[in-house]
C-alpha positions as a printed NumPy array, in Angstrom:
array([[-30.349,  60.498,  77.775],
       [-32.292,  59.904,  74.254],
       [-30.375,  59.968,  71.507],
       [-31.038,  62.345,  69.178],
       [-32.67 ,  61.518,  66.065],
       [-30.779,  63.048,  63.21 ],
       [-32.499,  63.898,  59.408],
       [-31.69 ,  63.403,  56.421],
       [-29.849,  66.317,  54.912],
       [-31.519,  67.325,  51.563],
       [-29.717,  66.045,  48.753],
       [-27.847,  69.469,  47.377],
       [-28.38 ,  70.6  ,  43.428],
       [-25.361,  70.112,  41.37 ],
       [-25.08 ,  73.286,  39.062],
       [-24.838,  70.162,  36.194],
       [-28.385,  69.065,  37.37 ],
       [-29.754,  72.244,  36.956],
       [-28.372,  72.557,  33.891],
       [-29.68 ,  70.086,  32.74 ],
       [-32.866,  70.223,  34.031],
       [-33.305,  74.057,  31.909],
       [-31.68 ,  72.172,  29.393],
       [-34.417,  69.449,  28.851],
       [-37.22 ,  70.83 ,  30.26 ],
       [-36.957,  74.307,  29.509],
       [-36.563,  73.126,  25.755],
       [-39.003,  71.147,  25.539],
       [-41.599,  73.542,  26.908],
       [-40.226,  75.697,  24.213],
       [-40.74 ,  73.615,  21.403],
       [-44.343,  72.944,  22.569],
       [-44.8  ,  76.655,  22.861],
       [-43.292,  77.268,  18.927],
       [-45.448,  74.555,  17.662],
       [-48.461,  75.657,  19.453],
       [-47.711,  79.068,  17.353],
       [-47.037,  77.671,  13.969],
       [-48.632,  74.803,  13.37 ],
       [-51.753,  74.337,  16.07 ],
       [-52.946,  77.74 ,  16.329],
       [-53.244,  78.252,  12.642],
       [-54.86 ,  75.487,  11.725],
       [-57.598,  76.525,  14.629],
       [-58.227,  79.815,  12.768],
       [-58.818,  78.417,   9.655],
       [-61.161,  76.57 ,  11.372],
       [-62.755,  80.052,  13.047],
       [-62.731,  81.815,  10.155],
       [-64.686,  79.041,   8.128],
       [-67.46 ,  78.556,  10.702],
       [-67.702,  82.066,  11.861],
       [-71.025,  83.794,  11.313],
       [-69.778,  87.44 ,  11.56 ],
       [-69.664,  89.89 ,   9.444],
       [-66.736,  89.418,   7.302],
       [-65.646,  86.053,   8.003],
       [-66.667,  82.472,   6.541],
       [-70.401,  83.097,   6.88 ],
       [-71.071,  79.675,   9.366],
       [-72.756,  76.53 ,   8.524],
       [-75.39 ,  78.13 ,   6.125],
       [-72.398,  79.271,   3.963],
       [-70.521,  76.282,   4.179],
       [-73.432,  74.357,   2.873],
       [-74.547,  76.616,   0.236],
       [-71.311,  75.801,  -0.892],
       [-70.898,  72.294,  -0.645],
       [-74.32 ,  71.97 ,  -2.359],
       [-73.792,  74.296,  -5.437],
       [-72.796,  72.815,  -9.06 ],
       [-69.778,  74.736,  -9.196],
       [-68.272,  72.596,  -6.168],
       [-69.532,  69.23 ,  -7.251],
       [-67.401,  70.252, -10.465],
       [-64.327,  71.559,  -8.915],
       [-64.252,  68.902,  -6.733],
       [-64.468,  66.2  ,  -9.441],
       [-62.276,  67.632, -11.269],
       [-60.077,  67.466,  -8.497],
       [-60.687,  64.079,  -7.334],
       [-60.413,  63.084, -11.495],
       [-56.722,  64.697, -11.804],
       [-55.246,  63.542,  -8.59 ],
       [-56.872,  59.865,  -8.882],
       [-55.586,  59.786, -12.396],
       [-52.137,  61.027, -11.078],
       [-51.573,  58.646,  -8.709],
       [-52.74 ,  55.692, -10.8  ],
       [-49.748,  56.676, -13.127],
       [-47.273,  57.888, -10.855],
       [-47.75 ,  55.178,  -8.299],
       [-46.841,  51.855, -10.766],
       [-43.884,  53.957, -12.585],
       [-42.537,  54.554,  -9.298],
       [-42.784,  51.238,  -8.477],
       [-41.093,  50.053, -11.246],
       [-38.454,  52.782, -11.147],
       [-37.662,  51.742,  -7.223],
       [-37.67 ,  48.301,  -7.623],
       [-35.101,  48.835, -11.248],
       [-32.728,  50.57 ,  -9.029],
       [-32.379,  48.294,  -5.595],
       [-33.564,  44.382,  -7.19 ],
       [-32.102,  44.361, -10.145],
       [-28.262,  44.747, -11.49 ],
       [-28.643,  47.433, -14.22 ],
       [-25.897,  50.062, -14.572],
       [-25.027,  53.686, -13.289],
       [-27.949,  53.349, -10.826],
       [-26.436,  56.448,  -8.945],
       [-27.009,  58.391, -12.417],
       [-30.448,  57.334, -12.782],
       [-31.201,  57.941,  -8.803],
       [-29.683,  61.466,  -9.335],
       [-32.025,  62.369, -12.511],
       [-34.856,  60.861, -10.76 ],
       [-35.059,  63.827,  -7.915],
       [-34.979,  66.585, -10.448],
       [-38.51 ,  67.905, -10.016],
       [-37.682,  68.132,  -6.153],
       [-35.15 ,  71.064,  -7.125],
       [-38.015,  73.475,  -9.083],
       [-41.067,  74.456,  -8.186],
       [-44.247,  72.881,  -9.154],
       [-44.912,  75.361, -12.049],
       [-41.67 ,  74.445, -13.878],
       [-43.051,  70.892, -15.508],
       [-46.208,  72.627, -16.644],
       [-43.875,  75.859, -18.22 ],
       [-42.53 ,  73.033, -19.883],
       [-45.32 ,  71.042, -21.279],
       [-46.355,  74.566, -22.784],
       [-43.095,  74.761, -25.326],
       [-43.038,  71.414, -26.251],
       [-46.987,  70.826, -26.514],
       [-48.733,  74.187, -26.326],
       [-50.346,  76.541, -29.311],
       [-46.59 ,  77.007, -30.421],
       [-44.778,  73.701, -29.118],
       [-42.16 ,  71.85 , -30.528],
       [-44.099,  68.623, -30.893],
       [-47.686,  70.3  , -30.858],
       [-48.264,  67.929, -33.8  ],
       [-47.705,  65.227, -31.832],
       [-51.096,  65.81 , -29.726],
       [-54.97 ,  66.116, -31.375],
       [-55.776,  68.971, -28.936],
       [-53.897,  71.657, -27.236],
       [-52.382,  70.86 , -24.034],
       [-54.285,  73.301, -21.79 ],
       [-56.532,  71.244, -19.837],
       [-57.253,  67.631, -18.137],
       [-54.025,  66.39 , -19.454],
       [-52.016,  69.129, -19.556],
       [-52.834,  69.124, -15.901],
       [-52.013,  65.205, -15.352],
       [-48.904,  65.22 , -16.809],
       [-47.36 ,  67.931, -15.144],
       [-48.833,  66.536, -11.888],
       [-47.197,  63.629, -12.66 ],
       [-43.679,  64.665, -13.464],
       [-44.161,  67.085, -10.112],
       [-45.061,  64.041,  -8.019],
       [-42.861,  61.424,  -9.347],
       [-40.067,  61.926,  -7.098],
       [-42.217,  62.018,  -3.708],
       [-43.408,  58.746,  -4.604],
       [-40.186,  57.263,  -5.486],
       [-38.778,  57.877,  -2.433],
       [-41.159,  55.903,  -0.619],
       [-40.788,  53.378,  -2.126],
       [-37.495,  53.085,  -2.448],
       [-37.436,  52.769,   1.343],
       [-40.086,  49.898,   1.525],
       [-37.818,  48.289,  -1.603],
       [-34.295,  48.345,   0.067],
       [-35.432,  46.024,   3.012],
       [-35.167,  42.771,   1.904],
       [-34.379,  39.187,   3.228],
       [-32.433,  36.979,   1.432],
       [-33.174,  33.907,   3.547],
       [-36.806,  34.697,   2.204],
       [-35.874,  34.409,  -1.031],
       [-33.442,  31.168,  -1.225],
       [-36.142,  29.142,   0.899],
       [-38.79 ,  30.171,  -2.073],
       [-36.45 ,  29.559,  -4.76 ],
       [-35.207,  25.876,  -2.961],
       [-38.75 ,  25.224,  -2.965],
       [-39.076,  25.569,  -6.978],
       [-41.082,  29.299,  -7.038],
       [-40.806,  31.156,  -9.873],
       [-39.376,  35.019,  -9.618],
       [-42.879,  35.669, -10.235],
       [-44.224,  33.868,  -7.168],
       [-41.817,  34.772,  -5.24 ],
       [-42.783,  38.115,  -5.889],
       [-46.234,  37.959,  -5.164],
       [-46.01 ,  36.001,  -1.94 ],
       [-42.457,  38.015,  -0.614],
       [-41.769,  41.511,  -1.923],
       [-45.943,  42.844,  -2.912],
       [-46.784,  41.374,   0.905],
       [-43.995,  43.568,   2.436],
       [-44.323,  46.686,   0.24 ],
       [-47.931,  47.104,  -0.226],
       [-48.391,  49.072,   2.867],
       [-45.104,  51.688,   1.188],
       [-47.702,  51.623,  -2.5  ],
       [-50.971,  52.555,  -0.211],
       [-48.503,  55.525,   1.408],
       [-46.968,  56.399,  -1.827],
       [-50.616,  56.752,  -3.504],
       [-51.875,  58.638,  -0.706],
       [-49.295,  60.796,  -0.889],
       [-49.751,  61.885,  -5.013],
       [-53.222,  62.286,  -4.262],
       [-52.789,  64.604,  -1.501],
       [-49.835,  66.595,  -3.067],
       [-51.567,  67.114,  -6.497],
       [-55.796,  67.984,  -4.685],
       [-53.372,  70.42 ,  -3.074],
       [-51.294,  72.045,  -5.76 ],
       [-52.458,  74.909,  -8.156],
       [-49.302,  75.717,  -9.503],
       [-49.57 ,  73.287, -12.344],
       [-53.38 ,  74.423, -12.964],
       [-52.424,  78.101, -12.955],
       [-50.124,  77.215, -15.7  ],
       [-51.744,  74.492, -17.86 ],
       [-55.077,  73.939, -16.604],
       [-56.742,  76.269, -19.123],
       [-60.604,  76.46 , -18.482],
       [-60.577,  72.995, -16.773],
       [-60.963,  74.536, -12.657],
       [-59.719,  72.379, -10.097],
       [-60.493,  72.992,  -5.59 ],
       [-56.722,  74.307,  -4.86 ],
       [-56.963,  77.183,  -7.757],
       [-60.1  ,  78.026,  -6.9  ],
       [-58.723,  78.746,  -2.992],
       [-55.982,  80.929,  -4.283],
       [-58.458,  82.694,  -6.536],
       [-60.59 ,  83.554,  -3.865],
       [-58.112,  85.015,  -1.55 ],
       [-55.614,  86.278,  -3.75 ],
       [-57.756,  87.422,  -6.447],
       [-61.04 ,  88.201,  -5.205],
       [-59.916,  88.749,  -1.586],
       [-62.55 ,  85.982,  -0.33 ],
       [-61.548,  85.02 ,   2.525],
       [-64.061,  83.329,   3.989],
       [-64.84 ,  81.076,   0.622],
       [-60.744,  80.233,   0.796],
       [-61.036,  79.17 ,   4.849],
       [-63.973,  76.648,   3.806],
       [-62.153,  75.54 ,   0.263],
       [-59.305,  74.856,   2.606],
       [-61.037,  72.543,   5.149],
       [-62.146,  70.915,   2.164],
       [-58.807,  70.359,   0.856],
       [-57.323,  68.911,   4.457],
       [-59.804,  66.259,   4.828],
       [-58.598,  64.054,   2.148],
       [-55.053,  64.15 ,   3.667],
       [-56.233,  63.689,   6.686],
       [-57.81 ,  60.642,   5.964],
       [-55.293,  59.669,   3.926],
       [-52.737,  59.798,   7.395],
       [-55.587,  58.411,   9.168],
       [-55.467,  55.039,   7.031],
       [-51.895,  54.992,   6.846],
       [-51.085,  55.123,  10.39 ],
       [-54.097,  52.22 ,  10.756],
       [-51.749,  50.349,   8.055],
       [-48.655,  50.865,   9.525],
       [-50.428,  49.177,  13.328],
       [-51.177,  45.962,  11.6  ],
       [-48.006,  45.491,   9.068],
       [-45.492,  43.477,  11.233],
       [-41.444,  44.321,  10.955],
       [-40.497,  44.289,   7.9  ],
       [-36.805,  42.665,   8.953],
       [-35.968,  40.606,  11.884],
       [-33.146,  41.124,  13.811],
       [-30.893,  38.269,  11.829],
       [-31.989,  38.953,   8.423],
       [-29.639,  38.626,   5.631],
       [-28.792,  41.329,   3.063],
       [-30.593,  40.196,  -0.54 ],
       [-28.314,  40.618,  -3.199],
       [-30.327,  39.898,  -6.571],
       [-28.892,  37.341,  -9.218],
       [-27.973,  38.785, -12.826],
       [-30.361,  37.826, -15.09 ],
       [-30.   ,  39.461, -18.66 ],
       [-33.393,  39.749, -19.877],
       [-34.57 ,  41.257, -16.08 ],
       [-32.277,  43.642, -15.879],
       [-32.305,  44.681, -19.567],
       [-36.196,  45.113, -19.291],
       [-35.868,  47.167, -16.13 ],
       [-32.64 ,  49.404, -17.556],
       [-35.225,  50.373, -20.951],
       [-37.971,  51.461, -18.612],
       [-35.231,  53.375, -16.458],
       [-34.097,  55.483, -19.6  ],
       [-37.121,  55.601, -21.035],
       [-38.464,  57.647, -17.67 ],
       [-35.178,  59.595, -17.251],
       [-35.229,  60.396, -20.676],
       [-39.102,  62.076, -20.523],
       [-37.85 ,  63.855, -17.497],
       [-34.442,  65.071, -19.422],
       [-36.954,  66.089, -21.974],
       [-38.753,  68.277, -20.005],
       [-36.427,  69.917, -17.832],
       [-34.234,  70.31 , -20.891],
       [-36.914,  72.283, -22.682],
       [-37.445,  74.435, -19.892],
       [-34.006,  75.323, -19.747],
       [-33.59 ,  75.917, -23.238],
       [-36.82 ,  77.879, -23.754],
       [-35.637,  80.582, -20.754],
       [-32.052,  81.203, -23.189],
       [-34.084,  81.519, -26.527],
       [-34.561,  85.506, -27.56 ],
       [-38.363,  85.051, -28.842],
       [-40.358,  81.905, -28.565],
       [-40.726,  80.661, -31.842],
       [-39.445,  83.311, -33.981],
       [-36.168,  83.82 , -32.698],
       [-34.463,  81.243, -31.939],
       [-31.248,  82.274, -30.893],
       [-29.968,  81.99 , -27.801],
       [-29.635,  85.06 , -25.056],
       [-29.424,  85.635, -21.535],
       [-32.137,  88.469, -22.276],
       [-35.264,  86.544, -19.926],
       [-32.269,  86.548, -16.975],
       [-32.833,  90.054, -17.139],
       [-35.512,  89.939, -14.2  ],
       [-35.235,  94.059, -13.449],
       [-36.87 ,  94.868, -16.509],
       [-39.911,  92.583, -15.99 ],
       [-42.69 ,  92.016, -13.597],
       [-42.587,  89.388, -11.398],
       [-39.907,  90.602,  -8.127],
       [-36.816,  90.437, -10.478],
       [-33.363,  89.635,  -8.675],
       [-34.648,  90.818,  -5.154],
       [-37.33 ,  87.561,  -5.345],
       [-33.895,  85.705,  -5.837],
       [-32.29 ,  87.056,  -3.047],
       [-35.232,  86.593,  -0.861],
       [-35.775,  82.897,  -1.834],
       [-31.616,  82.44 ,  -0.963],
       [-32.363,  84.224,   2.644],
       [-35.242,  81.96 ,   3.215],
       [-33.566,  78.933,   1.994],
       [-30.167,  79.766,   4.34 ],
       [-32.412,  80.554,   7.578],
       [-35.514,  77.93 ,   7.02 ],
       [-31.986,  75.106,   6.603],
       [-29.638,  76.496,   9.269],
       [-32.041,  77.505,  11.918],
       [-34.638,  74.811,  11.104],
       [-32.035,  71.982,  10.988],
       [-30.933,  73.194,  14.523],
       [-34.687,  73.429,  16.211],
       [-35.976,  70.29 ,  14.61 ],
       [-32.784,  67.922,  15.505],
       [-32.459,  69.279,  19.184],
       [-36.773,  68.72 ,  19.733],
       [-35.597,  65.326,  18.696],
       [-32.891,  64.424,  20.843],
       [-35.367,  65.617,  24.128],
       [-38.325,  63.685,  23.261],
       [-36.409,  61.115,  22.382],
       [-33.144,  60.921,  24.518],
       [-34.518,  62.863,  27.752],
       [-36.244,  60.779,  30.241],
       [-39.37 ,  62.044,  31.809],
       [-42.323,  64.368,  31.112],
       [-44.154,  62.005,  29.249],
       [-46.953,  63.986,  28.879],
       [-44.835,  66.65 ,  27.301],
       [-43.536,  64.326,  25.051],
       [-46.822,  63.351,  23.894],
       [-47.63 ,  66.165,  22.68 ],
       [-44.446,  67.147,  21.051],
       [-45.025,  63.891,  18.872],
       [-48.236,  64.694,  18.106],
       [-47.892,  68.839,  17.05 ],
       [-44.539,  67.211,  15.174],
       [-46.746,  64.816,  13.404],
       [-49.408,  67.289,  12.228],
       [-47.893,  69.438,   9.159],
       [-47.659,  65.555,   7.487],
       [-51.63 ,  65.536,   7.357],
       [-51.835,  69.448,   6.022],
       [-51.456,  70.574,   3.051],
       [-49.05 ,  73.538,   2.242],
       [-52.221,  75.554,   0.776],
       [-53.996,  74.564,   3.777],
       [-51.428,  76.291,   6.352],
       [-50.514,  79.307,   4.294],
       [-54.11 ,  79.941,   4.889],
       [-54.237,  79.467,   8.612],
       [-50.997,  81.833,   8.944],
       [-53.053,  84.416,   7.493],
       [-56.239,  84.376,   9.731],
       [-54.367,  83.871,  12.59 ],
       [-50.856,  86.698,  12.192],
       [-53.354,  88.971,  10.692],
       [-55.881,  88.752,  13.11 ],
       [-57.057,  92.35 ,  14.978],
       [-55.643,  92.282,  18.182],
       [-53.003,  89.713,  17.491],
       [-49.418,  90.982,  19.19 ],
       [-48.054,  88.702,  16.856],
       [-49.187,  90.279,  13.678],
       [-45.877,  92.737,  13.487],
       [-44.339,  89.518,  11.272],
       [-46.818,  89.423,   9.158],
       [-45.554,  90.331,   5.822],
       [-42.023,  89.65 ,   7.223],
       [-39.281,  87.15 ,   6.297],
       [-39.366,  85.693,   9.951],
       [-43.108,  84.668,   9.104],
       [-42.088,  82.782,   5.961],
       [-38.952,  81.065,   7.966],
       [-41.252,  79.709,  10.457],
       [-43.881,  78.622,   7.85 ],
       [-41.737,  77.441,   5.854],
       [-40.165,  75.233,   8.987],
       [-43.542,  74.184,   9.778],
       [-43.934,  73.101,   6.478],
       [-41.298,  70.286,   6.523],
       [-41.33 ,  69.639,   9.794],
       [-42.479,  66.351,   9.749],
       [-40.433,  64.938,   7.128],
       [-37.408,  66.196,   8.654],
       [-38.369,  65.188,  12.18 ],
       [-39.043,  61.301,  11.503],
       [-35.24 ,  61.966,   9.693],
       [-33.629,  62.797,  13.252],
       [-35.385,  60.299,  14.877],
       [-34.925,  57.553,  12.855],
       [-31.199,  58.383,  13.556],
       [-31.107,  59.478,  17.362],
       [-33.536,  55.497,  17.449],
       [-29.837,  53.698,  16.353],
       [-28.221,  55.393,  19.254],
       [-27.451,  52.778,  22.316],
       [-29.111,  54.767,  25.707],
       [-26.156,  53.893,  27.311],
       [-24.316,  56.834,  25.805],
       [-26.573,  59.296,  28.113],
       [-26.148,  57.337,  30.676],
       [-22.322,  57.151,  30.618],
       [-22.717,  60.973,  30.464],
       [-24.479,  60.737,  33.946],
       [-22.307,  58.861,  35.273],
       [-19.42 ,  61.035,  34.307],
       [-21.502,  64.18 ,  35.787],
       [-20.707,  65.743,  32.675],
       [-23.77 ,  67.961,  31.447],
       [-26.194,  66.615,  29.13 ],
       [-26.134,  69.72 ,  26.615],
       [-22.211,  68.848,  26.273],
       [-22.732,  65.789,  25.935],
       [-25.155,  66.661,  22.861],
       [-23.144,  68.724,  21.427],
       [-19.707,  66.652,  21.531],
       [-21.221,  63.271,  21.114],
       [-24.608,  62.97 ,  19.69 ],
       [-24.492,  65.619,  16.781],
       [-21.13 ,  64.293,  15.504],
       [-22.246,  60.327,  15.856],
       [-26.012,  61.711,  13.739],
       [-24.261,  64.402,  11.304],
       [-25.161,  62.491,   8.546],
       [-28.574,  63.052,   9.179],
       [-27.981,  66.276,  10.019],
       [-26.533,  67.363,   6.717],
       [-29.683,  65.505,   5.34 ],
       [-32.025,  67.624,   7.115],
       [-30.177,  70.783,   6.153],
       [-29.971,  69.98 ,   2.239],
       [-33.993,  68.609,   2.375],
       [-34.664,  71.949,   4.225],
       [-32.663,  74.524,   1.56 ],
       [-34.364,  72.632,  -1.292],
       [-37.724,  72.691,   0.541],
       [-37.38 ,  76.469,   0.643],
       [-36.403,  77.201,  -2.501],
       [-39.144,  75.711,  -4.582],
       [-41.824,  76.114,  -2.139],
       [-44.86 ,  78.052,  -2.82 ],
       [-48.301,  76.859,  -1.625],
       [-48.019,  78.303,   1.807],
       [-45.918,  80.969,   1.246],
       [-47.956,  82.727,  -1.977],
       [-50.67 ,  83.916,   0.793],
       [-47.444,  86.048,   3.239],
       [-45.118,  87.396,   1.055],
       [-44.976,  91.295,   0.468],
       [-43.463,  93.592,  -2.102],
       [-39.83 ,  93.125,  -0.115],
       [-40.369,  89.073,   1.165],
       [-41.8  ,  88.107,  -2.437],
       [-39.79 ,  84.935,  -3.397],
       [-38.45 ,  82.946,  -6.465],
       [-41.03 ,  80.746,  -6.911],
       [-43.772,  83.477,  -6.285],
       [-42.332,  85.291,  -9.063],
       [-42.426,  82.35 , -11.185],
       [-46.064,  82.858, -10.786],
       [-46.324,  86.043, -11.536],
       [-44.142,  86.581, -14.371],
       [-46.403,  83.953, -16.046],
       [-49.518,  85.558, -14.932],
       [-48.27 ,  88.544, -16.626],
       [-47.273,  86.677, -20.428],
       [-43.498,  86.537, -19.875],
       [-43.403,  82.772, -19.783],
       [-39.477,  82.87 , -20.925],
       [-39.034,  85.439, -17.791],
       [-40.764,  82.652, -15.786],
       [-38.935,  79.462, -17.376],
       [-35.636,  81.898, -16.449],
       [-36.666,  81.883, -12.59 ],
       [-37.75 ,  78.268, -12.865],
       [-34.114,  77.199, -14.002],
       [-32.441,  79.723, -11.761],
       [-33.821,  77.946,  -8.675],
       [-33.628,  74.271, -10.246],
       [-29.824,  75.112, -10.619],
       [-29.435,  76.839,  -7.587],
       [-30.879,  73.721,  -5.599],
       [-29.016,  71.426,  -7.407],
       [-25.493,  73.287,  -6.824],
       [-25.934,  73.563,  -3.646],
       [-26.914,  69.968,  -3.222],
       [-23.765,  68.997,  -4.219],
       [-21.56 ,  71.556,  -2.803],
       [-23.077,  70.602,   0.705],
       [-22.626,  66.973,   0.051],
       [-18.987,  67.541,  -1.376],
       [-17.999,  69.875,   1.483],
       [-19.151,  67.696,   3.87 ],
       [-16.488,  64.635,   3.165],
       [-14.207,  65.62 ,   4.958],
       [-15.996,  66.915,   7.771],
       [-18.279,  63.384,   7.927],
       [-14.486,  61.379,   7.228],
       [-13.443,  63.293,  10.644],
       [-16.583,  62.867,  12.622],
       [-17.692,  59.187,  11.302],
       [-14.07 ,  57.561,  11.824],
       [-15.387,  55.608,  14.862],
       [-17.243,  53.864,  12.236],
       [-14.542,  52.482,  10.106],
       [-12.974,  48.979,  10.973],
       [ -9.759,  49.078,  13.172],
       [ -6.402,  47.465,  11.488],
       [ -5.565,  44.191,  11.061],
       [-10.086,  43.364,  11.329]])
């Protein structure tokens, strides 16, 4: 008799494998379906509504060139290439110096100086130019330092510069703290001077961080009218001239081609940086040694006078504008009041614009912190669906290349487009939360990553092993190990929120408008102390919170990092 062949039983789904499986793949496919809805399909509508030929809409080619050929253009747009080139040619070298005062050299309190460094990252853009108009304006305090009024090219530079300062710096810094010190003793055994040794170590390895940190003022200021709204005077620039037209003269079509306009300089800008970043090598090999500079007196004395002397201009500034919003009445009165805090009984949104900016600030963190750090961990600690994960990187990596005026005017055209089911948020704070998260994405993304990268795949696979679920094993081993991070992403993401305005000024309503909105408007309206008020309110609101995260968080990171900390007796 034959035996009888027997098959295979089918292998039988643990409930852990499904679970799994929803986890990761089901996530995945719904990040790719929230970033198809806030950052891709936007940016295709801007693109609609620019070309379009009907009635209504961007008027098609034969409007786009009539405007690209008209003399009004060919002067907004040099004046916007001639402020944000002459922006990042200052910024750019003070940076530079700055970054490479605070991790080469050996000068003092360089926590202090770090601190006061990232002030203009906690206020909105407007606040440097409020500024600039008390101590330089018509009426300043040191008007009689300056030949002409401050309304203008300048007026426009140097808030630019004090706005983008920080941005730069941070770059830098990065490129700065990677150092080897084997590098540096071979050069110096072989007789170079600190000045060769410069030229042929640290410019070779950081030059690729200068081209970034340049690309990045010039982007960030072609982009920005909230400086120009406040100090620009008769001298037009490309970004006020988009929030004109739609805000002002309700132009949409004119704003949808300003704004391709203003994205293809940051996309080109991204397109040569990621080219740079291809051909620069590591920066560190695996068995580099930390550089730890000499002391040198006359070095570090050099670099500590042109660390004040920056901090101090920045002090300056920010000090005025705090001081100006407790004066009575700019320059008459000169006593001090609380009377411009008194945002009911001005135009502008008052306290509600306040509140709004905290709810946005509190959901954009919280629920943006959680979206963005878990989209990491599955495209980067989930194996499979490569495809998927391809173009999770790539929607992630967009937002970098757009500009904040640029988006704000894609959510627009595309939530308040007829026929849209989406357009009940429009006007809504859920529309700003998701902007506002698709805003920073990018920034905050390469932030997880960069710490989920340092993670050993062995933990996940241990987790297999165990058959313990992979969402449990996120939860009780990944986010504790990458809190740090976390608690980075959450703090970049509050600030983010409460100073932003380029995307948001085009979605707020009467009950969304937000802090740095009304900062806009109070100024628009004459009540610059009202608007130096909301400036400060959010600079200190930023700041406290800043340091009550990072102060709560001790002994939460103490708890959850111990596994770091060196065992007795080692």
């Amino acid at each position: 008799m034959a035996g009888v062949m027997t098959l295979p039983m089918p292998r039988q789904v643990s409930r852990a494998e499904r679970g799994d499986r929803l986890f990761v793949v089901g996530g995945k496919v719904l990040w790719l379906l929230l970033l198809g809805v806030a950052v891709l399909l936007p940016l295709l509508a801007i693109f609609w509504r620019g070309f379009s030929s009907e009635a209504g809409q961007g008027g098609g080619l034969i409007a786009a060139r009539a405007l690209v050929t008209s003399e009004n253009f060919h002067w907004l747009l040099g004046n916007s290439l001639k402020v944000s080139l002459s922006v990042a040619a200052i910024v750019v070298p003070l940076a530079y110096l700055f970054a490479y005062a605070l991790q080469r050299t050996l000068i003092p309190g360089k926590a202090i100086w770090r601190g006061l460094s990232l002030l203009p990252l906690m206020a909105p853009s407007m606040l440097p130019g409020i500024a600039l108009v008390y101590l330089f304006g018509n009426q300043g305090l040191l008007r009689g330092l300056l030949s002409e009024n401050i309304y203008g090219f300048w007026g426009i530079v140097l808030g630019e510069v004090i706005y983008t300062f920080p941005h730069a710096l941070m770059i830098l810094l990065s490129a700065l703290s990677l150092a080897d010190a084997r590098l540096f003793n071979a050069a110096s055994s072989m007789g170079a001077s600190p000045a060769r040794a410069f030229r042929s170590i640290t410019w070779p390895a950081t030059r690729q961080a200068v081209f970034a940190a340049f690309c990045l003022v010039f982007t960030l200021t072609i982009t920005d009218f909230g400086v120009p709204v406040v100090v620009g005077g008769d001298y037009q620039v490309l970004a006020l001239e988009a929030y004109k037209a739609v805000v002002g003269q309700q132009q949409f079509g004119r704003g949808a081609l300003i704004g391709m306009v203003l994205l293809l300089p940051a996309l080109l800008s991204f397109g040569v940086d990621a080219w740079l970043r291809r051909r620069q090598g590591d920066a560190m090999s695996g068995r580099a040694q930390v550089f730890r500079p000499a002391p040198s007196r006359v070095r570090d004395g050099s670099y500590l006078a042109i660390v004040l002397l920056i901090c101090a201009v920045l002090l300056l500034v920010f000090g005025m504008a705090v001081y100006s919003s407790l004066v009575k009445f700019w320059p008459y009165n000169l006593s001090l009041s609380l009377n411009h805090y008194q945002f009911e009984d001005t135009a502008g949104g008052g306290w509600l614009a306040y509140r709004n900016s905290l709810t946005l600030a509190l959901c954009t963190a919280l629920i943006g912190s959680v979206l963005i750090f878990t989209g990491a961990y599955l495209m980067e600690k989930t194996p499979g669906q490569k495809g998927l994960n391809l173009a999770l990187r790539l929607l992630s990596f967009v937002p970098m290349a757009v500009p904040g005026l640029v988006l704000g005017l894609g959510y627009v055209f595309f939530f308040n487009l007829n026929g849209n089911p989406l357009h009940v948020f429009y006007g809504t704070m859920t529309l700003l939360v998701v902007c506002t998260i698709a805003h920073y994405l990018t920034t905050a993304q390469m932030t997880a990553t960069t710490a989920l990268r340092q993670l050993d795949s062995e933990f996940e696979a241990a987790a297999l092993s165990l058959k313990a679920p992979l969402y449990r094993h996120y939860l009780r081993v990944t986010v504790p190990i990458c809190l740090p991070a976390l608690l980075d992403i959450v703090r970049y993401l509050f600030v983010s929120a409460m100073t932003t305005v380029s995307a948001a000024i085009f979605l707020y309503s009467p009950d969304t408008i937000l802090a740095a909105v009304a900062v806009l408007n109070m100024d628009d309206a004459g009540n610059v102390g009202g608007a130096a008020a909301m400036s400060t309110l959010i600079l200190c609101t930023s700041a406290s919170v800043s340091l009550l995260l990072a102060w709560a968080s001790r002994g939460v990171l103490r708890r959850s990092q111990a596994w770091r900390q060196s065992a007795p007796g080692q």
